[in-house]
N, C-alpha and C positions, 0 to 999 in steps of 0.2 A: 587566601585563595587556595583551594583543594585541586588535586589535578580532575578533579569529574565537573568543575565551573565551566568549562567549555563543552557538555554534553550538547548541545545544539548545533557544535561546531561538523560542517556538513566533511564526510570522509575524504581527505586524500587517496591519491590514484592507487601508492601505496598498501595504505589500509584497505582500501574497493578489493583488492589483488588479493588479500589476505582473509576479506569474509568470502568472496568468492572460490576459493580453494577450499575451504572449509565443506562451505555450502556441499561443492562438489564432489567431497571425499567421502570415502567407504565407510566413515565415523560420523558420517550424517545419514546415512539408510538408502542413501542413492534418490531418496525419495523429497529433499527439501528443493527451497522455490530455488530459482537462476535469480540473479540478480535482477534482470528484466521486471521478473514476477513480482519481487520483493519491492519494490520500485510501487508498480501498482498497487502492493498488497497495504503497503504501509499508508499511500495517499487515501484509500479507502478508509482507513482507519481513524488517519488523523483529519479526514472531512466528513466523516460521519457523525450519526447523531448525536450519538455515543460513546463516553469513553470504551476501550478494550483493554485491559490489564494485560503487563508481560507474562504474567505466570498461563495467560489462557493462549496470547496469540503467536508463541517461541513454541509451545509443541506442536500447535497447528502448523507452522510452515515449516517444522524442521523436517516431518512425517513421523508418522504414526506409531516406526517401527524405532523411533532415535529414542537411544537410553541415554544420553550425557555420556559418550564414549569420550569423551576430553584426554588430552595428555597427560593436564596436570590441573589446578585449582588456578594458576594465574592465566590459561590458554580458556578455559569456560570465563573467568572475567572478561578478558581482554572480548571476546566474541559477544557477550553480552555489552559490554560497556560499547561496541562496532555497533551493534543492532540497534541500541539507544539512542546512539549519536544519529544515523542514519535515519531513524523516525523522525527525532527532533528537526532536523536539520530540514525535511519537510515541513512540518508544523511550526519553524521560524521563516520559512521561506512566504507561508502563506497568511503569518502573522503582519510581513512586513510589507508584503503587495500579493496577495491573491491572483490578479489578474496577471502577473509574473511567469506562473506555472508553466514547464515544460516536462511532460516527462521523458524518463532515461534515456529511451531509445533515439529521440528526437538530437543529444548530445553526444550519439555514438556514430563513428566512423564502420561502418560495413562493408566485407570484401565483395558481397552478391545483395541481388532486393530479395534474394530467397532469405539471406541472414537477417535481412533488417526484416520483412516482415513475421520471422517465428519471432524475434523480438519484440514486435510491436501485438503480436497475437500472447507473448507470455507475460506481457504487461496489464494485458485484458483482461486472461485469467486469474493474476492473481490480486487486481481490483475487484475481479467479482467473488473469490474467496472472500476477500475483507469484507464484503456487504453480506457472503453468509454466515459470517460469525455470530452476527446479529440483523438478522432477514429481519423480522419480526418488525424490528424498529427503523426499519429501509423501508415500510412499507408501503407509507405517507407517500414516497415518490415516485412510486409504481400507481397509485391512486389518481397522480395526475393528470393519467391518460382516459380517467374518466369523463372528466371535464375539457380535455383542452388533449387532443392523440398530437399533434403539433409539438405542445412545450412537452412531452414525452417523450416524443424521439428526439426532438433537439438534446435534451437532458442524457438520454440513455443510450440512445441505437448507436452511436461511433463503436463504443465500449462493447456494446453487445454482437454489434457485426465482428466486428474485430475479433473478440473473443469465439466466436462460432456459438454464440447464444441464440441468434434470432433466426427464424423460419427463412430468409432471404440470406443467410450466411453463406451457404453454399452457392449462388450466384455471381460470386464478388469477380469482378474482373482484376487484373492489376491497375486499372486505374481507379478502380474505383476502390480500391484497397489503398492507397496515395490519397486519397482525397478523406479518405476516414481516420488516415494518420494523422494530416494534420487538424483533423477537428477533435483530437483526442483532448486537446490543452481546452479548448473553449468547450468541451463537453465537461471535464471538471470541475472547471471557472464555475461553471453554473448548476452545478450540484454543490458545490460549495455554497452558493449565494441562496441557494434552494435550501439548504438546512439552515443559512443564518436568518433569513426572514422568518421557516417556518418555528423556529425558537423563539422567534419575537409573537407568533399567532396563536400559536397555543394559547388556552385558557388557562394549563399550570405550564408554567415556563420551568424548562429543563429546570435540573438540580444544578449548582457551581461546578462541581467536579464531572461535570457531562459536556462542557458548554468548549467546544473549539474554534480554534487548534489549540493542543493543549502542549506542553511541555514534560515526558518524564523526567523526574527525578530517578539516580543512578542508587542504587543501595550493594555494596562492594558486599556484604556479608547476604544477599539475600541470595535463594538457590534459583538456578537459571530456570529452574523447571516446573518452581512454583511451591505452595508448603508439603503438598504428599508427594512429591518426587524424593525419589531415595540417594 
């Protein structure tokens, strides 16, 4: 047994403390996701259609502007090896009951509902990063509004209100901002069940390595930033 055999194993309070200060810090560009975001960024990824590789979706949320300012080579591990676990740890969650799902903010203690909802709005947005990593292949379930505006908004509009995506965002009252929170869990539940059927309808069924949730493997020698990161 290698110490990276528990990469699925979901972060103590701890470790949350320590990718979160990270996140935070002047060695991240000011510019990576909150935890919140990360939370959503990752569910998007591991229920989407498609795999996302670390090497594409670590400079997407770190920003733009992050060169691997690290301390040292075991402080870029240990953040990498944090990130991984934390994907996985999703992607075992909904391995094991799907219908399970709660995301982060729903698990978090708030001193104001000002705090809890930029939470629940930075969870939004950075669910909906993860679907533009690969829009293109999100497509399918923006098309269901062709057929059926219904299982469309059931599927999407929490995420999308929430986030300040949809034409009606601006409207939102506090209650009705409370009531879009908690349909954020059963809005994923069924984007999730939305890509496992549509993998089964296709006429070429995904590739193996596409097919979620999927589990990363940890590689201690590879670069956090991908093969042309310096």
């Amino acid at each position: 047994m290698t110490e990276f055999d528990g990469l699925n194993e979901p972060l103590g309070v701890e470790e949350m403390l320590v990718l979160e200060a990270f996140l935070t810090s002047e060695r991240s560009s000011g510019n990576a996701m909150s935890i919140d975001a990360l939370d959503g960024f990752f569910t998007a990824l591991v229920i989407g259609p498609v795999m996302v590789l670390p090497s594409e979706w670590i400079p997407f949320f770190l920003g733009a502007e992050m060169d691997g300012e690290f301390l040292s080579i075991e402080e870029a591990q240990n953040i990498m090896q944090l990130l991984l676990r934390y994907m996985n740890s999703i992607a075992a969650a909904f391995q094991e009951d799907a219908d399970e799902f709660v995301p982060i903010f729903e698990c978090c203690e708030f001193e104001t509902m000002a705090d809890e909802n930029s939470a629940a709005t930075s969870w939004a947005l950075g669910f909906i990063m993860g679907m533009e990593l690969r829009f293109d292949e999100w497509k399918p379930i923006f098309d269901v509004g062709e057929e059926d505006s219904e299982d469309e908004d059931l599927i999407l509009a929490p995420i999308l209100l929430l986030a300040g995506q949809d034409h009606e965002a601006h409207e939102l009252t506090d209650k009705d901002r409370e009531i879009l929170k908690e349909l954020v869990g059963e809005s994923v539940m069924n984007i999730f069940w939305f890509w496992q059927a549509y993998s089964e309808q296709v006429e070429q069924p995904l590739q193996s390595n596409q097919k979620k949730p999927r589990i990363i493997p940890f590689d201690e020698n590879a670069s956090l930033f991908g093969p042309d990161s310096q």
